[in-house]
N, C-alpha and C positions, 0 to 999 in steps of 0.2 A: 823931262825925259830921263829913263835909268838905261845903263849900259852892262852887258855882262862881257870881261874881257878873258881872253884864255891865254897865256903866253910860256913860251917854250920856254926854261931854265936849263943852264949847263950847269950840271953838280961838279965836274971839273976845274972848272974855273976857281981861282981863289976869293972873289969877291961872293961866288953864288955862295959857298959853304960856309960862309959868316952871315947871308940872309935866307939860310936855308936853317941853319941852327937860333937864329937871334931873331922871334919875333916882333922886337922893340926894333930893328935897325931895317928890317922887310915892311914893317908900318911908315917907316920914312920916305921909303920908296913908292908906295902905293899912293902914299900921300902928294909926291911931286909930280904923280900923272896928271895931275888935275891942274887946272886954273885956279878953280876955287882955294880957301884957306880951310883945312880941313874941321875946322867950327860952322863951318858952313852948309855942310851934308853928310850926311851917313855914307861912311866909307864901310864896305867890308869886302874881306878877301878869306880865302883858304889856301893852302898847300894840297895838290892828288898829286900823290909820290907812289901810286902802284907802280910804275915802273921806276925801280930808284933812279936808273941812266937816263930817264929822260921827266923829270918832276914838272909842275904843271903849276905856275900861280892862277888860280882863277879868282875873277875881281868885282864885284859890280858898283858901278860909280852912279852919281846922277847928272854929273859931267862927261861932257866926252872925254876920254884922256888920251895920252899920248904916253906912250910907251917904248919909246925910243932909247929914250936913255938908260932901262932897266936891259934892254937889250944887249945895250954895245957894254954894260957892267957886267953883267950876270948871262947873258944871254947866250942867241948862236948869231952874231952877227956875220961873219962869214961864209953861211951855210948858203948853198946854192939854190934849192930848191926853194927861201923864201920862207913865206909862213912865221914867220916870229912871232906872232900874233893874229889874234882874232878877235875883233869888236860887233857883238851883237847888240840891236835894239829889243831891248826887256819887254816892250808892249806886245806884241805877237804873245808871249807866253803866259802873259799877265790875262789878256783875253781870251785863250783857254780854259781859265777857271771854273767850274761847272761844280754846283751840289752831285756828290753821287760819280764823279769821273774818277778815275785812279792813274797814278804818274809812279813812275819809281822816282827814289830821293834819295842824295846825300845830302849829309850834314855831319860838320865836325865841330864840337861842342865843348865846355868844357861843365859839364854837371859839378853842381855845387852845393850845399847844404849850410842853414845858420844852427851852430850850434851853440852852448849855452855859454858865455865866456868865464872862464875860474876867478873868482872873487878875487882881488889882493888885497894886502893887508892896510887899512886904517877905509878900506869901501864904507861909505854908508847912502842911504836911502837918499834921495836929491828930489829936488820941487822941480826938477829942470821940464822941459816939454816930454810927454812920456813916448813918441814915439824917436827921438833923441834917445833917451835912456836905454829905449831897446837896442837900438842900434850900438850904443856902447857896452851894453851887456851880451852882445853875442857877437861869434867871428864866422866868418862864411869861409867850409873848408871845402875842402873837392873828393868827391867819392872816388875810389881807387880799385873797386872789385867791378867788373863784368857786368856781374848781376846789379850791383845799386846803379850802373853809370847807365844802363838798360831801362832801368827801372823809370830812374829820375826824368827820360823819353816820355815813357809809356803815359807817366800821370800828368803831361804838361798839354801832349798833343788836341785836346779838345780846346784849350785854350791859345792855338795854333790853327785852327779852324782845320783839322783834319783829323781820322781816327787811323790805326795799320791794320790793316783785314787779318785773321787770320791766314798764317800760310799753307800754302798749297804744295803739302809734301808728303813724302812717305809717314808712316804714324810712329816708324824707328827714330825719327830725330825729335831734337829733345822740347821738352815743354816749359811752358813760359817758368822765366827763370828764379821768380817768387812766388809763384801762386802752382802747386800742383795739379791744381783741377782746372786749368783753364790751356787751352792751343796753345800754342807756339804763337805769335804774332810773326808778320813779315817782314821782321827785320833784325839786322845781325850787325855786330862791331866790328870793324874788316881791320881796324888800327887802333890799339891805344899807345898813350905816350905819355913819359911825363916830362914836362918841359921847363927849363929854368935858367933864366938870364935876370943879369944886373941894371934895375933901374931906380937913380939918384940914392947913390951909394947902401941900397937895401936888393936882398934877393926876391925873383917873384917866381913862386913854384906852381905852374900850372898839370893838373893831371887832364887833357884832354882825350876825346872818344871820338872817332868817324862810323857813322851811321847809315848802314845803308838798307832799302829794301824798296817796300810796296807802301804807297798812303791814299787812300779817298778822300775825296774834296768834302766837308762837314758846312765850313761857314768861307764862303769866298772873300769876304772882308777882312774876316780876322787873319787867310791864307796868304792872301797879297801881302797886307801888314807885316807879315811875320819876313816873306821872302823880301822886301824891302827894307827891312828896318833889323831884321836876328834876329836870330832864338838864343836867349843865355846871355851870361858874362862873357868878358875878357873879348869882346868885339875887335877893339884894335889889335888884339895877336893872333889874328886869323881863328879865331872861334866863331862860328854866329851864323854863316851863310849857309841858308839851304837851298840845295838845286833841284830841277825839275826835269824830267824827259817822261813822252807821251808809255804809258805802258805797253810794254808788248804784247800781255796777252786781253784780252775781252775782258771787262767786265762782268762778275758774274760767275 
């Protein structure tokens, strides 16, 4: 069974703004919801901070978790009204899946690229395994402009089991953002960030993107897959998860 959890965060508090900034010490956290040992299932989570006063962890596990303790740390444990959280069962939505339907989606990503690593000095040629070799001969860095972190989307989604319809808008807004001769697609970057904390005594600099629009369902295997398991790197720092809601308007 997969779980999708929603949980209130107080950016006040002094413990929320050290796991609202520190995605290595907010993975700790997600991690203790569980029973399980976190080698044992794909964890992922994201931050929705549209309202920065009231920021939003959302989580899907394949345990149930318990979310107590992030609460009375980070939370609004005092709050009258209740609601600290929300645990949904993931199967209702997984069973919506359909060739040809359309959902809006987020997803906050961190788009990445290998590029070719600068030779130093005494390199030479090695009999090692060649794809070893590759791997040490290039560095995966993170796209940082609008348009490539847009882009690095557009050419993954079919391998995601969905395509973004063209959008349905006036013909004054702007056109897709590397190709001039083609629509707009239905979808737009609401946040980028670049994010960077200390882990075992090295810095890790993430340039991440939230993603939001329109997608139609292509391949409902490869769809499910993707919303269970991420899209992209850097899973454990809140990168990877994509969400679903039914669209509002008709297909068509």
């Amino acid at each position: 069974m997969t779980y999708l959890s929603r949980i209130r965060i107080n950016p006040l508090r002094q413990q929320s703004r050290e796991l609202l900034s520190n995605p290595q010490t907010m993975h700790s956290h997600v991690c203790a919801a569980i029973p399980a040992t976190p080698d044992t299932e794909r964890l992922l989570w994201r931050l929705d901070t549209d309202n920065p006063h009231r920021p939003h962890l959302i989580a899907l596990t394949r345990s149930k978790p318990d979310w107590t303790h992030l609460v009375e740390a980070a939370g609004w444990p005092a709050a009258d009204d209740g609601g600290h959280y929300d645990i949904a069962d993931y199967t209702p939505l997984l069973a919506q899946l359909a060739i040809g339907r359309e959902f809006t989606f987020r997803l906050t990503a961190n788009p990445v690229q290998n590029m070719p690593r600068p030779p130093r000095n005494g390199d030479t040629a090695s009999a090692e395994d060649p794809k070893t070799r590759q791997r040490r001969s290039s560095v995966r860095t993170g796209h940082r402009t609008y348009a490539h972190q847009l882009n690095w989307l557009l050419k993954r989604t079919a391998g995601y089991g969905f395509q973004i319809p063209d959008a349905r808008t006036d013909p004054g807004l702007p056109i897709h953002p590397l190709d001039e001769s083609t629509p707009a697609p239905d979808v737009r970057i609401i946040h980028r960030d670049r994010v960077s904390f200390n882990k075992k005594r090295r810095q890790v600099v993430l340039h991440v993107a939230t993603f939001q629009g329109r997608l139609q369902v292509t391949d409902t295997d490869l769809l499910a897959r993707a919303l269970l398991n991420g899209v992209g790197p850097a899973k454990a720092y809140g990168c990877g998860l994509l969400t679903l809601a039914p669209s509002r308007r008709p297909n068509g």
